[in-house]
C-alpha positions in Angstrom: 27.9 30.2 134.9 29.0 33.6 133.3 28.5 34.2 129.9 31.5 35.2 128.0 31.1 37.8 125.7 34.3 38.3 123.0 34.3 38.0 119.6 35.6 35.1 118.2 37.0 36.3 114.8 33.7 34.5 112.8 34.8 35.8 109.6 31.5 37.8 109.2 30.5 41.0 110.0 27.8 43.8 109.9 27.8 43.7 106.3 27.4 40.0 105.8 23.5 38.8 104.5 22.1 35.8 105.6 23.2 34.2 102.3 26.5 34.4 103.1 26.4 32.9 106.3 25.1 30.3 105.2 27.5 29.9 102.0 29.0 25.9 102.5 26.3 25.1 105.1 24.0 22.1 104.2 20.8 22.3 105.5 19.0 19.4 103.4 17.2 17.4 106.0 17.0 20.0 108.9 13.6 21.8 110.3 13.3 25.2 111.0 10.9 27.0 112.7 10.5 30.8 112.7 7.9 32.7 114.4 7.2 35.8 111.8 9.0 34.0 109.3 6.9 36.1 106.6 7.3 39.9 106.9 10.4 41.9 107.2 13.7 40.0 108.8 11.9 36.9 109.2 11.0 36.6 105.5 14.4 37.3 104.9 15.8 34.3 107.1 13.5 32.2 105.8 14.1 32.6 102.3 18.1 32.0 102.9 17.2 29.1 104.6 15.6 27.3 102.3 17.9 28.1 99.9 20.3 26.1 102.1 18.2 23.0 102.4 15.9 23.6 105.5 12.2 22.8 105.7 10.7 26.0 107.3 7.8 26.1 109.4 6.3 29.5 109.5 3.8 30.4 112.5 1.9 33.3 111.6 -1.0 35.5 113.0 -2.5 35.9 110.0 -1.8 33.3 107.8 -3.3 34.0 104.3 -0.8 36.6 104.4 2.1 34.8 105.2 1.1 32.2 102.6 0.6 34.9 100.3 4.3 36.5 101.2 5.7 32.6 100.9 4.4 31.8 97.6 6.8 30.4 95.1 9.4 29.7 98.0 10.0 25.9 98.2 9.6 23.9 101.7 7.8 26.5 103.4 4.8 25.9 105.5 2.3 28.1 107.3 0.3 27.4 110.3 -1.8 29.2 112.5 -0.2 30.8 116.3 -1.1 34.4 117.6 1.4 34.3 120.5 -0.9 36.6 122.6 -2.8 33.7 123.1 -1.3 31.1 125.5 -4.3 28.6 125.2 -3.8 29.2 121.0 0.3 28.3 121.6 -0.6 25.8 122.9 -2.6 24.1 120.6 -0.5 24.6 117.9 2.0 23.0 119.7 0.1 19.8 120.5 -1.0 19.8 116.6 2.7 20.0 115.6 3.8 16.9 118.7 1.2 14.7 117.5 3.0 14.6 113.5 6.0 13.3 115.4 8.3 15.5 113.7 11.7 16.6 115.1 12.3 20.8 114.9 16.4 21.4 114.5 16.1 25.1 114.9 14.0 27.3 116.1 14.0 31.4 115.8 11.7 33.5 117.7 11.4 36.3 115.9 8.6 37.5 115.8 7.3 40.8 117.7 6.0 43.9 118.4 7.0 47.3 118.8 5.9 50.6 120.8 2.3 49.5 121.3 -0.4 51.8 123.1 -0.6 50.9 126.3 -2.1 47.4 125.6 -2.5 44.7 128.5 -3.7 41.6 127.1 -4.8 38.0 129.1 -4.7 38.2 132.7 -3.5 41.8 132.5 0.1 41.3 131.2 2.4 44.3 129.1 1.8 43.4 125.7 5.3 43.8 124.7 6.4 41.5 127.6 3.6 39.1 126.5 4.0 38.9 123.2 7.8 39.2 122.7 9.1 37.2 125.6 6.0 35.0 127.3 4.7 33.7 124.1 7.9 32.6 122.9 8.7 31.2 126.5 5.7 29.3 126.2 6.2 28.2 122.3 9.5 26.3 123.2 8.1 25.2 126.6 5.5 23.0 124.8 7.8 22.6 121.8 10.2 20.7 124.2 9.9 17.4 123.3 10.4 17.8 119.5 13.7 19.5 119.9 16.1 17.2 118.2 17.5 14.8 120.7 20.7 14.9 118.1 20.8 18.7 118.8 18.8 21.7 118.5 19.2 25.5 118.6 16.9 28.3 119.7 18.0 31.3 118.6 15.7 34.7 120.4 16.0 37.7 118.4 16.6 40.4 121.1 17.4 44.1 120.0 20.1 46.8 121.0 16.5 47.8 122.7 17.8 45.9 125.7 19.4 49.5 126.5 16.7 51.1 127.3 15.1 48.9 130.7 16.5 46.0 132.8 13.5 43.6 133.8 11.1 45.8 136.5 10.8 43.6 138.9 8.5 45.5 140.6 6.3 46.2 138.0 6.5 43.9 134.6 3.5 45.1 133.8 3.4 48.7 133.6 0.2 49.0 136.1 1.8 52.7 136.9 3.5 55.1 134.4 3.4 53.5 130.8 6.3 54.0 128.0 6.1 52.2 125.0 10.0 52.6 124.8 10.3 51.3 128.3 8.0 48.2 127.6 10.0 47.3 124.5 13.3 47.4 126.0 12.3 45.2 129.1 10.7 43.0 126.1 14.0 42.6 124.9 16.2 42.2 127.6 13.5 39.6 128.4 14.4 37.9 125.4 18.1 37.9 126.0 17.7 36.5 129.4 15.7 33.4 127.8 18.7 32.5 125.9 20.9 32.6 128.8 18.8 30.4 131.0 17.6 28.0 128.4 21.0 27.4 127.4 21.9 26.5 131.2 18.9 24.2 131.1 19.2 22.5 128.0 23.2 22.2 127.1 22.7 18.7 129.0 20.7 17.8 126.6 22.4 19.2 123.6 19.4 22.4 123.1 21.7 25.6 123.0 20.4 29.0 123.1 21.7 32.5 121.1 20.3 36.0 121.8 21.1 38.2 118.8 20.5 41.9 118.0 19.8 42.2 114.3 21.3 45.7 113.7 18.9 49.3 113.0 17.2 48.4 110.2 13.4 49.8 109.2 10.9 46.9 108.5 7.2 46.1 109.2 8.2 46.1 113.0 8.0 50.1 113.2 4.8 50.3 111.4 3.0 52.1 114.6 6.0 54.6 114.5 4.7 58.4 113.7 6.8 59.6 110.8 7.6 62.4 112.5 9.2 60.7 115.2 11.3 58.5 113.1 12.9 61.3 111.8 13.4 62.6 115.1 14.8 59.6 116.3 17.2 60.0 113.5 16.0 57.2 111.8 15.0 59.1 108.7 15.2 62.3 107.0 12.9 64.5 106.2 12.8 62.9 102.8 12.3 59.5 103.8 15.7 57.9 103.3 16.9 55.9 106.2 20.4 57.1 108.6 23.5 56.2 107.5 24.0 52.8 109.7 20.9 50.8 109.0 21.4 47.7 107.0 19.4 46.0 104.5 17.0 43.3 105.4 19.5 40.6 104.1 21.7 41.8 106.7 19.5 42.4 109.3 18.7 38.6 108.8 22.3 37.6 109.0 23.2 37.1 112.7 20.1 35.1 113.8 20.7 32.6 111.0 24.6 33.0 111.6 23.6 31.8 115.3 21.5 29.2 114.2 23.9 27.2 111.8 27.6 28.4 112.9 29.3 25.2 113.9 31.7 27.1 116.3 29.1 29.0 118.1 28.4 25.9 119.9 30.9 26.1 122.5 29.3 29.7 123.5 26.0 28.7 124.9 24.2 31.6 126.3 26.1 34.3 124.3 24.2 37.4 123.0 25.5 38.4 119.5 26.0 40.7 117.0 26.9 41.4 113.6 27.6 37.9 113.0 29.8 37.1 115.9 29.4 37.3 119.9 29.0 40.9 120.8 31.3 42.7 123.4 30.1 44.3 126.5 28.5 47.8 125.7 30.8 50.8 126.7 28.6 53.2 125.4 25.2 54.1 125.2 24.6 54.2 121.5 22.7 51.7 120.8 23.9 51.9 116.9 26.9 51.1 118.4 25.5 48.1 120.2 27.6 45.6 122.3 25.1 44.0 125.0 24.7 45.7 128.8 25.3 43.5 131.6 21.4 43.0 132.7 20.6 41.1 129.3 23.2 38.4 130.3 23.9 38.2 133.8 22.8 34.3 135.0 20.7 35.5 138.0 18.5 37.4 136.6 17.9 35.2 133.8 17.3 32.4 136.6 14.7 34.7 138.0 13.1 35.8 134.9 12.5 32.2 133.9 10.7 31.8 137.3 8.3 34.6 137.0 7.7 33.1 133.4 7.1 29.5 134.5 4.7 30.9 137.6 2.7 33.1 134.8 2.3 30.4 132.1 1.9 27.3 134.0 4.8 26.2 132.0 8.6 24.9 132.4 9.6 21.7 130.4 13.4 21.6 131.0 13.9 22.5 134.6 
């Protein structure tokens, strides 16, 4: 089914933090997870969830430093996951299935960002592995402790999703490596998991949200050269960031907006943006945004979810 892509007046915009999202919304009771949940956006998220009610469960990489960026912040938990690791997903996940606890939401949000040329496992892209696979294979295994009274999975995709439609061809970069090219087929990957979870789950009340969090400069650029910030036109020469970027509180925004938004239901699929569903791009700014029709056409997100079930060995909800 197509996936309709019109704003639908949310009241929010590019301005709006993840506070204000959430202002009214009672989250007392609920269970989030959010991969990255520490550093950057996902700290951000995290905190205004909590502050809404929610119980968040923070996979992290390295998780004395997530405990030590969650300190003082109420209803948080840490555990273990390095989502380059498949067999180390997975045993998080059984740890977390044998407490019997429900998840209501789940944000995967965590990634990385113009790595060397990097394979990792059986020879997979990192960016593809880490951003898209690992997360695949996270809500794969997570499956039956989605709420059976309704869950949502938001993926945090990027205006990235310019840059590369899924090489078919060659996922895995084994001829003529970009690091801009990897990351933008990472996130068009990640928009194309929304679309087909949502198509698999809806049945079963799990609905899926991409989102593109706005330009805003966090952790996730850390292997970015200065220089090449500024000439991205990211920075000056001064290191003050372009006119355009948002805060962290912002860039937070539109993932939690997708997770909690009581209309947003009826919109399975969607890919969106400044706390609403994003139109179709008509340009190629990506400061501009909007979403290209690769990151959301149905087909290739069946297809995408096939390659991902034949590399992981996984696929829970078909």
């Amino acid at each position: 089914m197509a996936i309709t892509q019109h704003k639908i007046g949310s009241g929010f915009g590019e301005h709006s933090t993840a506070d204000d999202v959430l202002a009214g919304i009672d989250l007392s009771g609920k269970t989030v997870l959010i991969t990255g949940g520490y550093s950057g956006l996902g700290l951000e998220a995290t905190r205004a969830l909590v502050r809404a009610g929610a119980h968040v469960i923070v996979p992290a990489r390295r998780p004395a430093v997530a405990e030590e960026a969650l300190r003082g912040i109420p209803r948080t938990e840490v555990r273990r996951l390095d989502l380059a690791d498949l067999a180390g997903v997975a045993a998080f996940s059984d740890r977390f299935l044998q407490t019997g606890r429900l998840i209501d939401i789940v944000i995967a949000n965590a990634g990385v960002m113009a790595y060397p040329d990097k394979h990792i496992g059986p020879g997979w892209e990192a960016h593809f592995a880490i951003n898209h696979l690992g997360h695949y294979a996270l809500v794969n295994h997570l499956r039956p402790a989605l709420s059976p009274t309704g869950a949502r999975v938001v993926s945090v995709a990027s205006a990235g999703h310019f840059l590369s439609d899924i090489r078919w061809d060659d996922p895995h970069f084994r001829d003529g490596y970009d690091h801009w090219l990897a990351y933008g087929q990472s996130k068009t990957a990640n928009a194309l998991f929304a679309v087909h979870l949502d198509a698999l789950g809806a049945s079963d009340g799990v609905r899926a949200f991409a989102v593109h969090p706005g330009s805003i400069l966090t952790p996730l650029q850390r292997r970015i050269p200065r220089d090449e910030q500024i000439a991205l036109g990211w920075i000056d020469r001064d290191g003050r960031q372009a006119d355009g970027f948002k805060t962290p509180a912002q860039g937070a925004a539109t993932a939690v907006w997708a997770a909690t938004a009581p209309r947003l239901g009826a919109y399975g699929g969607a890919y969106c943006q400044d706390c609403d569903i994003a139109e179709m791009a008509t340009t190629d700014d990506m400061l501009i945004g909007g979403v290209k029709p690769w990151a959301i056409d149905p087909a290739s997100a069946s297809r995408l979810w096939t390659l991902s079930a034949e590399l992981t060995g996984l696929d829970a909800f078909s």
